[in-house]
N, C-alpha and C positions, 0 to 999 in steps of 0.2 A: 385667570384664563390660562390652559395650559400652553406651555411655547411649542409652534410647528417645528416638526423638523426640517431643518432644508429641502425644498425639493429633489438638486445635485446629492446632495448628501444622499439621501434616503432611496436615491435609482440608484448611485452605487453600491449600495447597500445591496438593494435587491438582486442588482449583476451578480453581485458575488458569491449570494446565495442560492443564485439561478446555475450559475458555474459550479457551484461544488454540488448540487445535486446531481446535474447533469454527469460531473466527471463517476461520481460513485453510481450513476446509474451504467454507465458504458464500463466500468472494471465490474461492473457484476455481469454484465452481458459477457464480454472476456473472457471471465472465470468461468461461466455456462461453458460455453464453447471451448473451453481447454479441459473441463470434465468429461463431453462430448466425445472428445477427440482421445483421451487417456485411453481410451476403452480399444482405440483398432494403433496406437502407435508410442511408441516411445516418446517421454521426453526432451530427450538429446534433438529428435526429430520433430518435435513439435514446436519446441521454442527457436531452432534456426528457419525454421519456414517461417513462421512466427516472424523473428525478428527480421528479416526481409524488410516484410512489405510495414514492419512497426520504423523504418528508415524514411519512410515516403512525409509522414509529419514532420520528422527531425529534421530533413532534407527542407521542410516549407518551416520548422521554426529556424534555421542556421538561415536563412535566403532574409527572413522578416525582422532578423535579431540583427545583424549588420554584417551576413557573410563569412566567408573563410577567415578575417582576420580574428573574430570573435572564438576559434577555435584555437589559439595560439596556449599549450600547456605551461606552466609554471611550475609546480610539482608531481614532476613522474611516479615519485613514492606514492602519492595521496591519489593521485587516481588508479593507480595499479590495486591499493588497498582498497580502494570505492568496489572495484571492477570486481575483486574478489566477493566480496560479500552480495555484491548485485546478483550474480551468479550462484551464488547459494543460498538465498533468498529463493531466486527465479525456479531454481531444480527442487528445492524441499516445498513448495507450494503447489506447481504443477502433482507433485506424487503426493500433496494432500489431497488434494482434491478427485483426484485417482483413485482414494480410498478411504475420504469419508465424506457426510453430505455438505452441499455447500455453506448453509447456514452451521453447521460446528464447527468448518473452517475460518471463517470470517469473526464468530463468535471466538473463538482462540485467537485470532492472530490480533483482536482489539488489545490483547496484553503488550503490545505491540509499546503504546504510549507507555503504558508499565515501565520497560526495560528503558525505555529513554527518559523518563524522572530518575530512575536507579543507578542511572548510568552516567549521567547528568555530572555527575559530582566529580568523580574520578576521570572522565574523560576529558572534559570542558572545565573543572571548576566551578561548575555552577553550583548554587548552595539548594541544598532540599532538606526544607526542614521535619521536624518530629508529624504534624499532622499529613506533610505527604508522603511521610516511608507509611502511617498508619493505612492511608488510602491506597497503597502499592500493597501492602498485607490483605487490605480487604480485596482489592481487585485482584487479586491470586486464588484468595479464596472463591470468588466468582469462575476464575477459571477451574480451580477443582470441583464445582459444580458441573461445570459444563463436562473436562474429563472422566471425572468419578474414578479413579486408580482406585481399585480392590473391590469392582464390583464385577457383577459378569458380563457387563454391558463396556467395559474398559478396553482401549485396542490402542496399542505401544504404536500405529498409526496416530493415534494424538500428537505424538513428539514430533512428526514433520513440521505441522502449524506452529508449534511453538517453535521448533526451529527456527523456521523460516518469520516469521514476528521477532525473535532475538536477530537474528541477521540484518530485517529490515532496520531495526533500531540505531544497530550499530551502523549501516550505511547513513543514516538519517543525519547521525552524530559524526560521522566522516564529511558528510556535505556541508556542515554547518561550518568546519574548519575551511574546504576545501572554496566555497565561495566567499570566502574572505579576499580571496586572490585568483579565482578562476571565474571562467563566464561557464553561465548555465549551461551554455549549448556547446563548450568543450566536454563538459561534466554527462553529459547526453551520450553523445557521439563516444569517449572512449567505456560508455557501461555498455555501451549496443553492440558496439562492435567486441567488449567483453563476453557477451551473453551468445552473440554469433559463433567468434572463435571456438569454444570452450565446446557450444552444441554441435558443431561440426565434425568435433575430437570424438564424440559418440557413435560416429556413422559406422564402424568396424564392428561396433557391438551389438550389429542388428537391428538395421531400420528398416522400415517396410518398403514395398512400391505404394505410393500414395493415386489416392482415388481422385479424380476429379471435382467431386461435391466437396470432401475434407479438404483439398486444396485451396479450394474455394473458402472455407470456414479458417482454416490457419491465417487466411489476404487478409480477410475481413476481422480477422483478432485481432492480425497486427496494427491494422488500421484505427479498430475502435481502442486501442489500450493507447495509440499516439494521441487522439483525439483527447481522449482522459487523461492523460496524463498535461497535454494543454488548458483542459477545462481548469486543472486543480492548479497550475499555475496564474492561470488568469483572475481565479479566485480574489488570492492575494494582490494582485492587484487592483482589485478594484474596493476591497472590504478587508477589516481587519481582521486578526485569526481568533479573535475573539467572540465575535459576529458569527463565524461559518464555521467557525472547529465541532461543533455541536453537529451539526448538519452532515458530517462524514458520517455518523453511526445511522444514518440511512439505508447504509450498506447493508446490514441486516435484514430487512424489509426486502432491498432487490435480493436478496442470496435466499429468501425465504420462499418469494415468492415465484423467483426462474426454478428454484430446487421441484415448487411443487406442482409449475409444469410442464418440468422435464421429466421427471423419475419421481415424482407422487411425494415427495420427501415431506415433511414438517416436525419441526423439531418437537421435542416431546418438552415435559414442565421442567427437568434439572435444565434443560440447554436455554428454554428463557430466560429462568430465573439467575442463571450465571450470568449470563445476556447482562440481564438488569443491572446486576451487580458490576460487572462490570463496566459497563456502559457508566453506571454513577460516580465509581472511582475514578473515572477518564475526566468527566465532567468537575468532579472537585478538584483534581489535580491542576485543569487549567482553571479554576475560580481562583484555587490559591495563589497560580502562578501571575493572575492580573492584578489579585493584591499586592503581591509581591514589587508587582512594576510599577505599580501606582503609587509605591511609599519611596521608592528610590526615583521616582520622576514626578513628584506632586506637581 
């Protein structure tokens, strides 16, 4: 007879995978609404509105995490460097999505895992062996699917996404350092108050008067990208990354289906089948990487 699974066990299980749907369905709604909004305003202008009212979560995670003392910095260099790349992340994604559809955004930025096995090695030390640099080849390959460079359908608009998936990577691999000896919610507070700065520095170069409904739609970005950005934390706490890491490329699905109806969009068969490929490379990279943990902690 086969063994149950724990009751406890098997509800946190499912929290966790209740939380990581939930958070990639609210960063797709975000991303909707920051496409939305490319259209009547700048950048600079969108992500400091933006980042406002995305303070009112952080404001209720610093309150629920144990307060102002939990925000005490340790190294100035490491989050100065976080702060950078959060910020060029933030700016090279907003103007992707400015100017390609959402589902080829999200479809490129999945290379995202890519750069962090790649990167993996030389930043952290971490060891990646011959079958996952192979699965990093293929999963590139899936993204020149999705790009296509030398065809007529090709737009140097692609390189924001990757950008901005290279930048994420490296902040990912900065964090990994950086909460070794930081609290979360210092780690929070000086990316936001990065992302504010920086978009403020933009206001000379032409931002608009803002409309009441978009100000309305900037509150509520900021809100729903704090709440997902909670969801995906709570994830991990309640289930391992092994359980729910599969469950981000969801994101696909929302970015397909707010794409098709907002502006009619639907990815045509090279941007699936990259999709797919990709998607599979992400998925053997973490199978490998649970082998990996499971021979070093039998």
């Amino acid at each position: 007879m086969p063994l149950e699974t724990p009751p406890l066990r098997s509800s946190a299980a499912m929290k966790g995978i209740a939380f990581m749907a939930a958070g990639t369905l609210f960063m797709g709604v975000n991303n909707a609404f920051l496409k939305l909004l490319t259209v009547g305003y700048p950048p600079g202008e969108i992500l400091f509105f933006r980042g406002l009212f995305f303070f009112a979560p952080v404001v209720f995670f610093v309150w629920r995490g144990g307060g102002f003392k939990t925000l005490r910095i340790v190294s100035v260099k490491g989050h100065a460097a976080r702060a950078v790349l959060v910020v060029a992340s933030a700016f090279l994604f907003v103007n992707s999505v400015r100017y390609l559809p959402l589902a080829d955004v999200v479809a490129i930025g999945f290379s995202g895992t890519l750069f962090v096995t790649m990167l993996a090695g030389p930043m952290l030390g971490e060891h990646v062996g011959l079958r996952c640099w192979a699965a990093i080849v293929v999963g590139f390959i899936g993204i020149l699917l999705v790009t296509r460079p030398g065809s007529s359908v090709f737009q140097l608009a692609v390189l924001l996404p990757l950008g901005a998936a290279l930048a994420t990577a490296l902040r990912d691999l900065y964090t990994r350092r950086l909460t070794m000896r930081e609290s979360s919610n210092a780690i929070m507070v000086t990316s936001s108050a990065a992302i504010l700065l920086s978009a403020l520095c933009t206001m000379p170069f032409g931002w608009r008067p803002l409309m009441l409904a978009d100000f309305g739609l900037m509150a509520l970005s900021g809100v729903i990208s704090g709440f997902g950005h909670y969801c995906m934390i709570e994830t991990f706490r309640h289930a391992e990354a092994v359980l729910v890491s599969p469950f981000k490329y969801t994101a696909i699905l929302w970015a397909v289906a707010l794409g098709y109806i907002f502006w009619g969009d639907l990815p045509d068969a090279w941007v699936i089948a990259g999709s797919a490929v990709v998607i599979a490379s992400g998925l053997y990279i973490l199978h490998r990487e649970v082998l990996h943990q499971s021979t070093e902690n039998p």
